[in-house]
C-alpha positions as CSV (number, residue, x, y, z in Angstrom):
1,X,-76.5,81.3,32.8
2,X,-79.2,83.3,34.7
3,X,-78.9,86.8,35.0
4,X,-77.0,87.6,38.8
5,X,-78.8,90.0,40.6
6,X,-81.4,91.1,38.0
7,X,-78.8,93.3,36.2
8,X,-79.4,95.1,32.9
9,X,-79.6,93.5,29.8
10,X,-77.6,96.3,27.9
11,X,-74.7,98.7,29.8
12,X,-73.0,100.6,27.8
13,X,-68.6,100.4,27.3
14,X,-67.0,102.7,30.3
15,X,-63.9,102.4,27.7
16,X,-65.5,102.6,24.4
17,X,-69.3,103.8,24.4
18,X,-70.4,100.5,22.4
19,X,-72.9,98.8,24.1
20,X,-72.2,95.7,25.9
21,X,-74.8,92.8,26.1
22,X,-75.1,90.5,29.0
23,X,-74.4,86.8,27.3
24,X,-71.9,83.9,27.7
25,X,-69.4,84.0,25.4
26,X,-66.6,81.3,24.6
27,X,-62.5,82.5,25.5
28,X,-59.4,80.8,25.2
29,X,-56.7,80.5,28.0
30,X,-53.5,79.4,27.4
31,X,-51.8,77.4,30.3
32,X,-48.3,76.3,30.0
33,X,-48.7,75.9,25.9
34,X,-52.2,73.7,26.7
35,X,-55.5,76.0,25.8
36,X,-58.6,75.6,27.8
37,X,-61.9,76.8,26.0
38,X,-64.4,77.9,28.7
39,X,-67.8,79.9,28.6
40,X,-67.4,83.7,30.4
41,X,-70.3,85.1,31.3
42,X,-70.5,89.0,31.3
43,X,-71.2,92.2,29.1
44,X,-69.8,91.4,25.6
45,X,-69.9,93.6,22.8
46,X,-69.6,90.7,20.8
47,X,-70.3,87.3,21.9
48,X,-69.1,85.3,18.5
49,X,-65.9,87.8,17.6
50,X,-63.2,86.1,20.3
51,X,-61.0,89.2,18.9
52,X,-63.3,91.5,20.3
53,X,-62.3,91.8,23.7
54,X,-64.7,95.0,25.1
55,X,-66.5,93.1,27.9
56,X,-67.0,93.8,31.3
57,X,-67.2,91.5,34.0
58,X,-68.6,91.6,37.8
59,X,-68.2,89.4,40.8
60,X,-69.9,86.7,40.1
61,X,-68.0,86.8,36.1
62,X,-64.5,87.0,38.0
63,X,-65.5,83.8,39.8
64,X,-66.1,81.6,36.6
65,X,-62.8,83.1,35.3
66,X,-60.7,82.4,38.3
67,X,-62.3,79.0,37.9
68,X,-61.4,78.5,34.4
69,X,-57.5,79.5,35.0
70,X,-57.2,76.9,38.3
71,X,-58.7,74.5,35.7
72,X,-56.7,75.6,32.8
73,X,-53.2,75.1,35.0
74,X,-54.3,71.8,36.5
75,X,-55.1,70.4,32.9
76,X,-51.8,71.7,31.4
77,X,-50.3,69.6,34.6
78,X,-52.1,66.9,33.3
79,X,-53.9,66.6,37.0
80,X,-56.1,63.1,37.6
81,X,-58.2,66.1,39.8
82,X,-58.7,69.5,38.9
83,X,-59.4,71.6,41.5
84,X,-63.2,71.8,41.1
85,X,-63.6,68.1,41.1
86,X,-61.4,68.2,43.9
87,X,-64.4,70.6,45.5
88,X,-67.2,68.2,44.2
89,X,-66.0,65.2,46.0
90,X,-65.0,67.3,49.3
91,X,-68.8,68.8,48.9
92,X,-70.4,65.1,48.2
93,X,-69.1,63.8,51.5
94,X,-70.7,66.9,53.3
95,X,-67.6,68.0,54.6
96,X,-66.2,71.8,54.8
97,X,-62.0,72.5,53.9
98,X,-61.0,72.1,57.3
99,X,-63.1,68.9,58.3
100,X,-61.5,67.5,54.9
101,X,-58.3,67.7,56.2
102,X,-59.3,66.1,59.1
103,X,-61.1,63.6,57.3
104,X,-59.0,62.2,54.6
105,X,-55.5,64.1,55.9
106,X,-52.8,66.4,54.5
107,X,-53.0,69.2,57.0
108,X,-55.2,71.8,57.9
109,X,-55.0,73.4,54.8
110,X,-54.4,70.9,52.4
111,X,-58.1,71.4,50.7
112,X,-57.7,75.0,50.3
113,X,-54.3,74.2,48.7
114,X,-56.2,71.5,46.2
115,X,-58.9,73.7,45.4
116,X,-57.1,76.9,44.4
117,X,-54.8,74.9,42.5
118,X,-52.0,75.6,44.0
119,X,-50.8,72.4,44.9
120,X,-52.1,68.9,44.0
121,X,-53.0,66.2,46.1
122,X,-50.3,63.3,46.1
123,X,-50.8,59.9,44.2
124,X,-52.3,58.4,47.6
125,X,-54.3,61.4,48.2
126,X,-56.1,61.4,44.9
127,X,-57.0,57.7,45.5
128,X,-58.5,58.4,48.5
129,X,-60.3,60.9,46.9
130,X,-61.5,58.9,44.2
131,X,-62.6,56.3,46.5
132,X,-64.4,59.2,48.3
133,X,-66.0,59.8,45.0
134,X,-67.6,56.2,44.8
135,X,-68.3,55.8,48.1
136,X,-68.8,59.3,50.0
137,X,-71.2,58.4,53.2
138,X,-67.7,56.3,53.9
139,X,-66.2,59.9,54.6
140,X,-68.9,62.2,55.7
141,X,-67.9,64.4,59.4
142,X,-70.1,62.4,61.3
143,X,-70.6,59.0,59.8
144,X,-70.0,56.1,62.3
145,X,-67.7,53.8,61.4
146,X,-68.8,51.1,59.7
147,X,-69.4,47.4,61.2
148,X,-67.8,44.8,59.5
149,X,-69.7,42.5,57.4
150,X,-69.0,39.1,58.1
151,X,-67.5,39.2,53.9
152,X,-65.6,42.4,55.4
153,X,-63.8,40.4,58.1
154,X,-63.3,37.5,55.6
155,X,-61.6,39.6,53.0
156,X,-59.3,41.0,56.0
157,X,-58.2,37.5,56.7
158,X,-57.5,36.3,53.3
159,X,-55.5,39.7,52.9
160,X,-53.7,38.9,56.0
161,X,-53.0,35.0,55.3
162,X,-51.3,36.3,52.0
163,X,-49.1,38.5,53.6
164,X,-46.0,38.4,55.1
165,X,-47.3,39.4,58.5
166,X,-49.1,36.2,58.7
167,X,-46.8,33.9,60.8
168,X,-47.1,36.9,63.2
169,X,-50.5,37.6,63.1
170,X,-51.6,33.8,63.4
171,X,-49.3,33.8,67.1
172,X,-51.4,36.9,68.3
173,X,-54.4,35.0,67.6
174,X,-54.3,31.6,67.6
175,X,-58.0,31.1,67.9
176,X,-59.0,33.6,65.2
């Protein structure tokens, strides 16, 4: 990871005097009984010793770490999404929290929900969103809705000639 803000290399320990080096180093969370190994960037005073716990840690550190316990809960939840997929599809289909909501549904703030984990999206909901993954210009804010192809507007007759709305849908239109 590159080095926020140009800090130092070296600080030294406001609680021990040891000196602290800027690095990445590996930490296990537990969640629930499920542990999630993830890289925390900061000031270490050792990077390999994961009993050595003197570190300090600044905004953009706290981010990563916030990150890694929404993660760690989600995955102990055994989630189809975590929260920062969740985030990566929203942000592939160009769309802020709120347009999201308004986009695929759930309520106004049903994506800031998903993304801090404190909720996850229903079964139909993560579908969508999976969907969205595949196909994201489908969901973008201002994409236009798409004209049917004429294999579109066959596969929606075939669906409806299976279905039980059929005999209806064939007396609405007779010449279609």
């Amino acid at each position: 990871m590159s080095n926020p803000r140009d800090y130092p290399d070296t600080i030294m320990s406001a609680e021990t005097g040891r000196p602290l080096r800027r690095g990445v180093k590996r930490l296990t969370i537990d969640a629930g009984g499920v542990p999630f190994t993830y890289g925390q960037p900061g000031w270490w005073a050792s990077l390999d010793d994961p009993a050595d716990e003197d570190g300090q840690l600044v905004d953009e550190d706290n981010v990563i770490r916030a990150a890694a316990r929404r993660e760690a809960r989600a995955k102990a939840r055994h989630a189809v999404l975590s929260p920062l997929v969740i985030r990566a599809i929203r942000e592939a289909c160009g769309l802020s929290q709120k347009d999201a909501a308004r986009v695929f549904g759930g309520g106004a703030k049903a994506f800031e929900k998903y993304e801090s984990g404190e909720v996850g999206p229903s079964a139909a909901m993560t579908r969508l969103l999976l969907l969205a993954a595949k196909r994201p210009e489908l969901f973008a804010k201002d994409s236009a809705v798409p004209m049917l192809s004429e294999a579109d507007a066959r596969l929606i007759r075939d669906t409806v000639r299976k279905s039980s709305v059929d005999r209806i849908y064939a007396r609405l239109y007779e010449d279609g």
